[in-house]
Structure formats: structure tokens, C-alpha cells
TISENU-488559 format. One record per residue: residue in three letters; x, y, z of N, C-alpha, C, CB in turn. Coordinates in steps of 0.02 Angstrom, whole numbers. Glycine has a CB too. Example, Ala and Ser with C-alpha at 12.3 -4.5 7.8 and 13.67 -1.06 7.14 Angstrom:
2
R  resn  n_X  n_Y  n_Z  ca_X  ca_Y  ca_Z  c_X  c_Y  c_Z  cb_X  cb_Y  cb_Z
R  ALA  660  -284  390  615  -225  390  660  -165  390  565  -224  452
R  SER  642  -112  354  684  -53  357  645  2  394  704  -30  286
! end
This chain:
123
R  resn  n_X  n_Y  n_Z  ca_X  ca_Y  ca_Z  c_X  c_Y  c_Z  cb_X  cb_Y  cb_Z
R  UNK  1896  85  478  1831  54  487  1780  109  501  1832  2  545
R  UNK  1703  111  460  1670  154  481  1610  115  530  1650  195  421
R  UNK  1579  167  551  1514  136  595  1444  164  579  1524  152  673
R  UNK  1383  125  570  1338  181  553  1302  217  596  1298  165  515
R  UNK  1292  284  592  1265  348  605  1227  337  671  1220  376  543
R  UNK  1236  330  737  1163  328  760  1135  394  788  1156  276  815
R  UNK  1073  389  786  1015  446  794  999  455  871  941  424  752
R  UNK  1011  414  922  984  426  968  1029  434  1034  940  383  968
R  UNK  1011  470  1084  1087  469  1123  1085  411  1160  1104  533  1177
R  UNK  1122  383  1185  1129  313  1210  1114  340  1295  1219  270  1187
R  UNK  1119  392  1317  1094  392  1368  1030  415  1405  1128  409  1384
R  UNK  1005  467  1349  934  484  1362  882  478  1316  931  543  1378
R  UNK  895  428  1274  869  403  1191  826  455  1160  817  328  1189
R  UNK  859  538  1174  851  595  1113  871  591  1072  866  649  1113
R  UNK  837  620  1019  853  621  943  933  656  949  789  674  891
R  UNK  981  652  894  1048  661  914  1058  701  845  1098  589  933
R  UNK  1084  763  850  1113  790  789  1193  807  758  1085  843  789
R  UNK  1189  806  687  1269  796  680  1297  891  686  1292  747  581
R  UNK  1342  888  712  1385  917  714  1455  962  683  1382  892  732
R  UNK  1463  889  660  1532  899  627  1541  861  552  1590  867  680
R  UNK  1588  885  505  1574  843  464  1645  840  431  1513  860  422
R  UNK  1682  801  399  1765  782  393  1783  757  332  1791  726  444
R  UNK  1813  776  300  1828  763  225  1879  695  248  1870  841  174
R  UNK  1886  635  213  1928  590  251  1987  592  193  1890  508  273
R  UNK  1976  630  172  2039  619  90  2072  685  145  2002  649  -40
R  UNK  2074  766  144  2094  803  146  2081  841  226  2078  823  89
R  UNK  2056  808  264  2033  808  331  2002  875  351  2090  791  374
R  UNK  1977  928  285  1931  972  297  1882  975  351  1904  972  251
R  UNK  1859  1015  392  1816  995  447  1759  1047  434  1852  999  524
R  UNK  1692  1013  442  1654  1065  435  1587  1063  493  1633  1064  358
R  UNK  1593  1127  542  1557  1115  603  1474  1164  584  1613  1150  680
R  UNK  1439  1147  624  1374  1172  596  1332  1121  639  1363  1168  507
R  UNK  1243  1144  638  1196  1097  660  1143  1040  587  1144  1153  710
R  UNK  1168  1014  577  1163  962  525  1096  923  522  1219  913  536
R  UNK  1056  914  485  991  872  500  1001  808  475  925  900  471
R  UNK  999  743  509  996  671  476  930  678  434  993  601  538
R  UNK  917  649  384  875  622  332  813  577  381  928  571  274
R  UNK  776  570  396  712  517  399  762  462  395  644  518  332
R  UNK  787  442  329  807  357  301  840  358  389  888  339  204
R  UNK  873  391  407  943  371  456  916  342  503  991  429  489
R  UNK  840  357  506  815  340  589  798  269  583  740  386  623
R  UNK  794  247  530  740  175  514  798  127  545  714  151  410
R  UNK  779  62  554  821  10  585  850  -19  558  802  -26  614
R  UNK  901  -64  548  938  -110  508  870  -162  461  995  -161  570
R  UNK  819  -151  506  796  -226  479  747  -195  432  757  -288  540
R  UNK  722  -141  467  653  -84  405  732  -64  343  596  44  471
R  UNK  753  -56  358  816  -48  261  822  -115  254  926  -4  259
R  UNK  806  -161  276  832  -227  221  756  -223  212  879  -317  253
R  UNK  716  -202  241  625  -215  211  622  -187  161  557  -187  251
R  UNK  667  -119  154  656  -74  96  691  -99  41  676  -4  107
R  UNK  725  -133  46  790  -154  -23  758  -229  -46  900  -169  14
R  UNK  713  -259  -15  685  -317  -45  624  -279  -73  670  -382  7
R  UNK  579  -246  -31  498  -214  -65  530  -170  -139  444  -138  9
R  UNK  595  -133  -131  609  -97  -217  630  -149  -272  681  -36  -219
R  UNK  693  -206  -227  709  -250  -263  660  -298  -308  741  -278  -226
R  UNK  593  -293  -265  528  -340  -288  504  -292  -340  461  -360  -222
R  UNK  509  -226  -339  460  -160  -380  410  -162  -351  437  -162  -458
R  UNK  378  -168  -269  321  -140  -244  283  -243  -239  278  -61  -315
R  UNK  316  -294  -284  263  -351  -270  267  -371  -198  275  -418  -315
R  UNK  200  -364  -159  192  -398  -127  212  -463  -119  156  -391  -127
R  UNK  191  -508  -158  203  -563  -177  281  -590  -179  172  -563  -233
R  UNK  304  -549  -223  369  -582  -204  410  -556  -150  410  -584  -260
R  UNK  394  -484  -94  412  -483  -69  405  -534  -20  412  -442  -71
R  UNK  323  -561  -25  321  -636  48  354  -702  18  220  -671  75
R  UNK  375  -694  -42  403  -762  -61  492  -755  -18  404  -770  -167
R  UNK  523  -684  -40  581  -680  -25  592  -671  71  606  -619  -75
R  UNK  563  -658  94  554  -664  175  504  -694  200  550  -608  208
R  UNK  469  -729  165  429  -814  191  407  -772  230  471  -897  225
R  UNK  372  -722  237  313  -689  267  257  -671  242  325  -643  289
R  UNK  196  -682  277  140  -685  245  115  -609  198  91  -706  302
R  UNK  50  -615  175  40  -539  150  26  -527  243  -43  -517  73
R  UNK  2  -509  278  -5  -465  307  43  -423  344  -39  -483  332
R  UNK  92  -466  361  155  -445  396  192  -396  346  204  -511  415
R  UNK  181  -400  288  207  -380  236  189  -308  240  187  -417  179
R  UNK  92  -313  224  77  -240  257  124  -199  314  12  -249  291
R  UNK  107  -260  361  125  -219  432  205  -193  438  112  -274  502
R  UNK  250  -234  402  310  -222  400  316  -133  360  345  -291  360
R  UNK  275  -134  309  282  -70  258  235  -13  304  244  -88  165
R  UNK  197  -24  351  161  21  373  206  39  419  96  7  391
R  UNK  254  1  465  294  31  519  349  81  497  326  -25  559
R  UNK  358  52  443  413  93  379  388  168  369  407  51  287
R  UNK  317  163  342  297  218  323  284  277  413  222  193  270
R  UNK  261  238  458  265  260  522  354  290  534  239  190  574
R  UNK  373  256  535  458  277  545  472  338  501  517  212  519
R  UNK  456  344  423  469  385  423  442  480  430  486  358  392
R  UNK  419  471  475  348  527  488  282  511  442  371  617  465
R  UNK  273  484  399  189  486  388  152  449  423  165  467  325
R  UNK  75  474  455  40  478  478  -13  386  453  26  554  463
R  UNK  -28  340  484  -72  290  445  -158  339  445  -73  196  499
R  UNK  -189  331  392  -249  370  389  -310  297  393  -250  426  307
R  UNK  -357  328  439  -392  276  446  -466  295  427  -381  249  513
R  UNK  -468  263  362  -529  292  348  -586  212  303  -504  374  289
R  UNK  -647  241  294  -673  190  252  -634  164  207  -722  208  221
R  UNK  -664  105  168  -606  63  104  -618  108  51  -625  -29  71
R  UNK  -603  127  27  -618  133  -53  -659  54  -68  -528  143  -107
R  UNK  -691  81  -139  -722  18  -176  -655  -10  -205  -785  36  -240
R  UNK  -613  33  -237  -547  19  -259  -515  -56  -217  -501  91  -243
R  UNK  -491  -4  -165  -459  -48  -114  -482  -119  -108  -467  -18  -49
R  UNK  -569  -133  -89  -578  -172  -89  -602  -240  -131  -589  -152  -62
R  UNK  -593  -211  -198  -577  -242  -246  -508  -277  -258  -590  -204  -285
R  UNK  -468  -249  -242  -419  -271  -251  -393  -331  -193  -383  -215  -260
R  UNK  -448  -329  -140  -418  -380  -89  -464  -440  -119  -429  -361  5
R  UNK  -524  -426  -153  -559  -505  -172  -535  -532  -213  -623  -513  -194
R  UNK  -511  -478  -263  -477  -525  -316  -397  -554  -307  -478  -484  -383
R  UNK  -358  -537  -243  -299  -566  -228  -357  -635  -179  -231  -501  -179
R  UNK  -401  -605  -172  -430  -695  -145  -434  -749  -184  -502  -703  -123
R  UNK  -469  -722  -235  -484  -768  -280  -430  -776  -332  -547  -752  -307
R  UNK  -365  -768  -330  -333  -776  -367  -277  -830  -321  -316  -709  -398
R  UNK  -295  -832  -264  -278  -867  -216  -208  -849  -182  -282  -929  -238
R  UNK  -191  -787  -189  -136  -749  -162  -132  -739  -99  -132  -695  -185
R  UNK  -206  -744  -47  -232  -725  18  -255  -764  12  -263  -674  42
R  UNK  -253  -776  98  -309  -805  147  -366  -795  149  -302  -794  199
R  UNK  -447  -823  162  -491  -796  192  -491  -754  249  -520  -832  201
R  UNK  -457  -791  294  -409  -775  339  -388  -693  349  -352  -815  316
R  UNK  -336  -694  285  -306  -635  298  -343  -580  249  -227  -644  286
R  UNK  -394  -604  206  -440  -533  172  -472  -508  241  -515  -557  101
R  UNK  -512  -574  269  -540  -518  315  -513  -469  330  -553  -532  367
R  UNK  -444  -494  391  -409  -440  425  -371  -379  386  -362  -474  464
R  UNK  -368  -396  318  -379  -331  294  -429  -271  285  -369  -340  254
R  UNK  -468  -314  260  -530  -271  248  -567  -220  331  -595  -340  215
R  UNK  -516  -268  382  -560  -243  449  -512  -194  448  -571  -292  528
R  UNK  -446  -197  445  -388  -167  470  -384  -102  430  -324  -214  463
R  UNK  -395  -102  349  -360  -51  335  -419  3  350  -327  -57  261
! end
């Protein structure tokens, strides 16, 4: 039985590095200071966020159809993702871009009034 990887020490919740590493066919051992990947740190629930948002190809849409969560949570779910894995959220004016693209998910009736605002305030 394996277990997965954790990153943090269970007693002083520091980042935790690997060590050791074990061939399980030929029981090779290989010791060294090892760096986990970013992916390792994310949570059980941000990798099932990620395997539905690729499984969708990036749709919003069907990612809130497949976890009956709204668009915004949707954002917020992919922004904690992108937080987790070291990038920075940049907070700057909309683009005209950007905010084009939230009127016409209005009017296509994909969003809320509701939730354009709090986009348009948020991003």
C-alpha cells in the first residue's frame, strides 16, 4: 500500500523535504536533498479542481455544471490554485478585453447581474 507524499511536518507545519528515494523493483536507495514539485503542495480537493477545469479544456461553464458551483467560486477555486502554486494574483485595472468578456457572458446569460458585478469589482 502506498500513501501520498506529505509536504508539511506534522509537528511544526514546515515545508518537509525528501530525502531518500527507493527503487521498489530492485530496492536501490538513493539519499540526497530532493525538491517536491509545486503540484505536491496543492490539496486533494485543488487536484480534483485541476482534473475537472483540464477535463472541461479551461470551460468555465462546464466546469460549474460538473461541481454545481457557480462562475464565481469557479474563479475563486482557480485563483487559490494559482495562489498555491506560487503565482502572485495581480491587481490591476480591467482590461477593455476582460471586460468585455464579462458583458457578453451576461448577456448570453451565463452570469448573474449579480455575479458580473462582483467580477468586474473583484478582478
Amino acid at each position: 500500500m502506498s500513501y501520498p507524499v506529505i509536504t508539511s511536518c506534522p509537528v511544526c507545519s514546515q515545508k518537509l523535504k525528501v530525502t531518500k528515494l527507493q527503487c521498489s523493483h530492485c530496492h536501490t536507495t538513493i539519499e540526497n536533498d530532493f525538491e517536491l514539485s509545486s503540484w505536491a503542495t496543492l490539496t486533494s480537493e485543488q487536484l480534483h479542481f485541476i482534473e475537472i477545469f483540464l477535463k472541461s479544456r479551461g470551460n468555465i461553464k462546464e466546469v460549474e455544471k460538473e461541481l454545481g458551483i457557480s462562475y464565481p467560486t469557479v474563479r475563486g477555486k482557480l485563483n487559490d490554485v494559482i495562489s498555491a502554486l506560487g503565482y502572485t494574483e495581480k491587481k490591476e485595472m480591467k482590461s477593455k478585453t476582460e471586460e468585455k468578456q464579462v458583458i457578453s457572458m451576461l448577456e448570453k446569460g451565463e452570469i448573474t447581474a449579480d455575479e458580473a458585478l462582483r467580477l468586474l469589482k473583484d478582478e
